[in-house]
C-alpha positions in Angstrom: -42.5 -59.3 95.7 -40.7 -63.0 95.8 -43.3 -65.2 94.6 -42.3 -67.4 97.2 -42.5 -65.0 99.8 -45.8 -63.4 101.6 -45.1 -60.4 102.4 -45.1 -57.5 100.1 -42.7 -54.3 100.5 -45.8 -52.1 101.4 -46.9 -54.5 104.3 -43.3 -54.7 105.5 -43.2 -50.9 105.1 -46.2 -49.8 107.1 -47.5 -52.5 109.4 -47.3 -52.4 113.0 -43.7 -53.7 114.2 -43.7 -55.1 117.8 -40.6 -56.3 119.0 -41.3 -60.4 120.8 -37.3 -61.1 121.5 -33.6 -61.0 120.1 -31.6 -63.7 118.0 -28.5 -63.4 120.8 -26.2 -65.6 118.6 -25.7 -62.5 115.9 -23.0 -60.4 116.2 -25.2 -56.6 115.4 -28.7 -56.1 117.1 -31.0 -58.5 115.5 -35.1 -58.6 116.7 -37.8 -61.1 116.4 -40.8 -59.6 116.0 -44.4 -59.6 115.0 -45.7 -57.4 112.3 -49.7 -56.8 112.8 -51.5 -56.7 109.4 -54.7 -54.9 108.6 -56.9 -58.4 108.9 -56.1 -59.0 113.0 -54.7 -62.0 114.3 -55.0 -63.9 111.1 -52.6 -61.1 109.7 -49.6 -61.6 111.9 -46.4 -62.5 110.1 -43.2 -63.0 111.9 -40.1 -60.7 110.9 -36.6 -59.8 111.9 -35.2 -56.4 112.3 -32.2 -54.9 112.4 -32.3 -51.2 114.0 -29.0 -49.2 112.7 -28.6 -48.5 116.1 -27.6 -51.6 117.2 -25.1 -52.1 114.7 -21.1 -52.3 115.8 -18.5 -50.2 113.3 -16.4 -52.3 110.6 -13.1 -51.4 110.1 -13.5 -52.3 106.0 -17.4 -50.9 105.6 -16.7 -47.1 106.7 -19.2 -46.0 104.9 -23.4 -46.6 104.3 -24.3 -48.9 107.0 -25.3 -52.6 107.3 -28.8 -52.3 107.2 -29.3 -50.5 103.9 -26.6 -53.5 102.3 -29.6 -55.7 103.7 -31.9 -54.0 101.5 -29.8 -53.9 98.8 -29.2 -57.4 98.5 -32.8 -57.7 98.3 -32.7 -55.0 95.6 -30.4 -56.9 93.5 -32.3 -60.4 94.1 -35.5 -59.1 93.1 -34.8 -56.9 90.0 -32.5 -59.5 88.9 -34.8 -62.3 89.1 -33.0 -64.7 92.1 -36.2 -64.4 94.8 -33.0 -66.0 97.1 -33.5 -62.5 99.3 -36.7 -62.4 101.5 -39.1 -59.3 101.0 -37.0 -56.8 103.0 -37.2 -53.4 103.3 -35.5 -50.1 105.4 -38.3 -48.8 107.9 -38.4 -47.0 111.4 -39.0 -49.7 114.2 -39.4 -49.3 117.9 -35.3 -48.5 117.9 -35.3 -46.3 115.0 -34.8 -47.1 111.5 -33.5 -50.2 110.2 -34.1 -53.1 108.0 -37.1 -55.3 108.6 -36.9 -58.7 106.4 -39.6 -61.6 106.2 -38.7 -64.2 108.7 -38.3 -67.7 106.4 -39.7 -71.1 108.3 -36.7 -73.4 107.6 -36.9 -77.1 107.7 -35.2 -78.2 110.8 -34.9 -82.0 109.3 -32.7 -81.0 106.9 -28.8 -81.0 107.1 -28.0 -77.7 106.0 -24.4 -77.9 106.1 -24.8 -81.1 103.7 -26.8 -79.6 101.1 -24.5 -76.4 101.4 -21.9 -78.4 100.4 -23.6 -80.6 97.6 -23.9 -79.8 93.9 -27.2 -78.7 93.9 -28.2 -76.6 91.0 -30.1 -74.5 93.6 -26.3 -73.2 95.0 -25.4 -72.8 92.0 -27.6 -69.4 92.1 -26.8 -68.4 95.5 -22.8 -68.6 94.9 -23.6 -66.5 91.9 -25.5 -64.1 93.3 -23.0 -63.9 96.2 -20.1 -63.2 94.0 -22.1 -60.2 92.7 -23.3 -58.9 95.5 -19.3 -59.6 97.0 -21.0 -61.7 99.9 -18.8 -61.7 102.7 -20.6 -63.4 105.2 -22.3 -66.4 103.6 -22.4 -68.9 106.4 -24.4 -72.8 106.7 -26.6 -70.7 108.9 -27.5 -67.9 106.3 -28.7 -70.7 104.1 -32.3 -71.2 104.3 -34.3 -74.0 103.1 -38.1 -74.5 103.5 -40.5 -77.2 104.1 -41.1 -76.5 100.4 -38.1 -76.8 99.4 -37.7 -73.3 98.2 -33.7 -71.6 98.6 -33.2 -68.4 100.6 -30.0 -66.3 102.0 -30.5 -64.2 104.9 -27.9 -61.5 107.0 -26.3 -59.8 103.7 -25.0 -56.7 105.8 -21.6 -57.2 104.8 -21.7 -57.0 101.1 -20.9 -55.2 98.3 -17.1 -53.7 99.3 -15.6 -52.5 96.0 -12.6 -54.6 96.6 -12.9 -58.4 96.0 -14.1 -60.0 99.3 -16.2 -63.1 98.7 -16.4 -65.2 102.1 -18.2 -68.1 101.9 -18.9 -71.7 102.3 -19.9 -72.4 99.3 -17.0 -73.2 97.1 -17.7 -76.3 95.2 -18.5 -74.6 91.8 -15.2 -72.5 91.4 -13.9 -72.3 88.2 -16.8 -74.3 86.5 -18.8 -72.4 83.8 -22.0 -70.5 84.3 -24.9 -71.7 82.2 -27.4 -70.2 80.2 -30.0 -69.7 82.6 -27.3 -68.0 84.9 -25.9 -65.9 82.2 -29.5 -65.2 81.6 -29.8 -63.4 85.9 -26.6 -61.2 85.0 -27.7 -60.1 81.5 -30.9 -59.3 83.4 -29.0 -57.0 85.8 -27.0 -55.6 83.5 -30.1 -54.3 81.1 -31.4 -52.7 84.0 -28.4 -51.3 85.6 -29.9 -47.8 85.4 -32.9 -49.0 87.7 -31.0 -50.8 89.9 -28.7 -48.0 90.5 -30.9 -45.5 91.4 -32.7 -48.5 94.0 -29.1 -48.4 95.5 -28.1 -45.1 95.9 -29.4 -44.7 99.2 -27.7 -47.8 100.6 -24.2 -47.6 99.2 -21.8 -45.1 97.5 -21.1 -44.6 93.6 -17.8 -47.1 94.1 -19.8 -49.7 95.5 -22.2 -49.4 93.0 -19.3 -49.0 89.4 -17.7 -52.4 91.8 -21.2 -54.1 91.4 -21.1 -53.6 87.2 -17.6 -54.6 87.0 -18.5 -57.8 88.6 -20.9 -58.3 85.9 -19.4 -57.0 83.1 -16.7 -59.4 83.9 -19.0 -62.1 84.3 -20.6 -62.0 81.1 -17.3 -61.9 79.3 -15.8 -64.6 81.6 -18.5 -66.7 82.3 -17.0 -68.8 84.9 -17.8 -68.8 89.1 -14.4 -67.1 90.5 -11.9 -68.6 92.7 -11.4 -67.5 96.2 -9.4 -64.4 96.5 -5.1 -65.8 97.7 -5.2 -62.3 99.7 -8.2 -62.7 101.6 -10.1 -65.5 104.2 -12.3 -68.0 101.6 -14.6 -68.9 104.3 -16.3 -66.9 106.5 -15.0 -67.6 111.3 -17.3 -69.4 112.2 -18.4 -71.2 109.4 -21.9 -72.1 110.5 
């Protein structure tokens, strides 16, 4: 589990979901709910799911489905040491099964699409890990900050294409070399590749998965954040 999370993978698993409302401004089904832990009132914690039923058909992600990309990215964030992906996990709900993910209490003070566009070491992580995961969806509003301080990513449906499709709004590190501690996160991975593998194969196919170790591969011997792809959108419509 995230350390910075409360939630662990069996409560998210096996608690009672009970759906209190949608999000309406995302584009796939997306619930707010309540999930009732052992201890009573004391144990409700606040979640979003994301039944597969409710999702709409993507012309480039024909096959898996965007829920179990969800839990991948949290897959990939927790074995590889980022905690950027809140405790998430693939369950059946009150619409059938889909993922189920922590909800993370943001600071509404802060100026998201400031920070998201400063050079704080904290992006530095999250561009990295969405150039691995191939992010293409990383809007100001997937970025998450907390009272504490502490940097999370949310709505990672769209990830992991095998072909090069990084969409994102944070750009300001292109080109610039990854440092030891980074290079430190894809080593990780990559030492564990076999583990993470087999976490994946459920949620997408073998070329997905031989695209991921490329990525990483080709980070380690070039380590340097990419530039935007000429033949594909940089930033994600809308931006925020």
């Amino acid at each position: 589990m995230n350390a910075s999370t409360q939630l662990s993978v069996a409560e998210l698993s096996s608690a009672e979901l009970v759906v209190e409302g949608r999000l309406v401004d995302a584009s796939n089904a997306t619930l707010f709910c309540e999930l009732k832990l052992e201890d009573g009132a004391t144990g409700v914690r606040k979640v979003v799911y994301k039944p597969i039923a409710g999702e709409r058909p993507l012309w480039d992600f024909p096959d898996g489905n965007l829920a179990g990309r969800e839990v991948a990215a949290y897959l990939v964030s927790n074995l590889g040491g980022f905690n950027l992906v809140p405790t998430t996990v693939m369950r059946e709900g009150p619409f059938g099964p889909g993922a189920v993910q922590e909800w993370i209490h943001v600071d509404p003070e802060l100026d998201v699409i400031a920070f998201a566009q400063s050079a704080d070491p904290r992006l530095r992580v999250m561009a990295l890990f969405d150039y691995i995961i191939n992010n293409t969806d990383r809007k100001f509003g997937h970025v998450l900050i907390t009272h504490e301080g502490i940097l999370f990513g949310c709505d990672h449906g769209v990830s992991f294409h095998k072909e090069f499709k990084l969409r994102t709004v944070i750009w300001q590190f292109a080109g610039l070399e990854i440092n030891a501690d980074e290079l430190a996160l894809i080593e990780r991975l990559l030492s564990r590749f076999e583990e993470l593998e087999l976490g994946l194969s459920p949620y997408i196919n073998s070329e997905e998965i031989a695209a991921l170790k490329v990525r990483l591969e080709s980070l380690k011997k070039e380590p340097h954040f990419p530039f935007p792809n000429p033949n594909w959108p940089a930033i994600p419509w809308p931006p925020v």
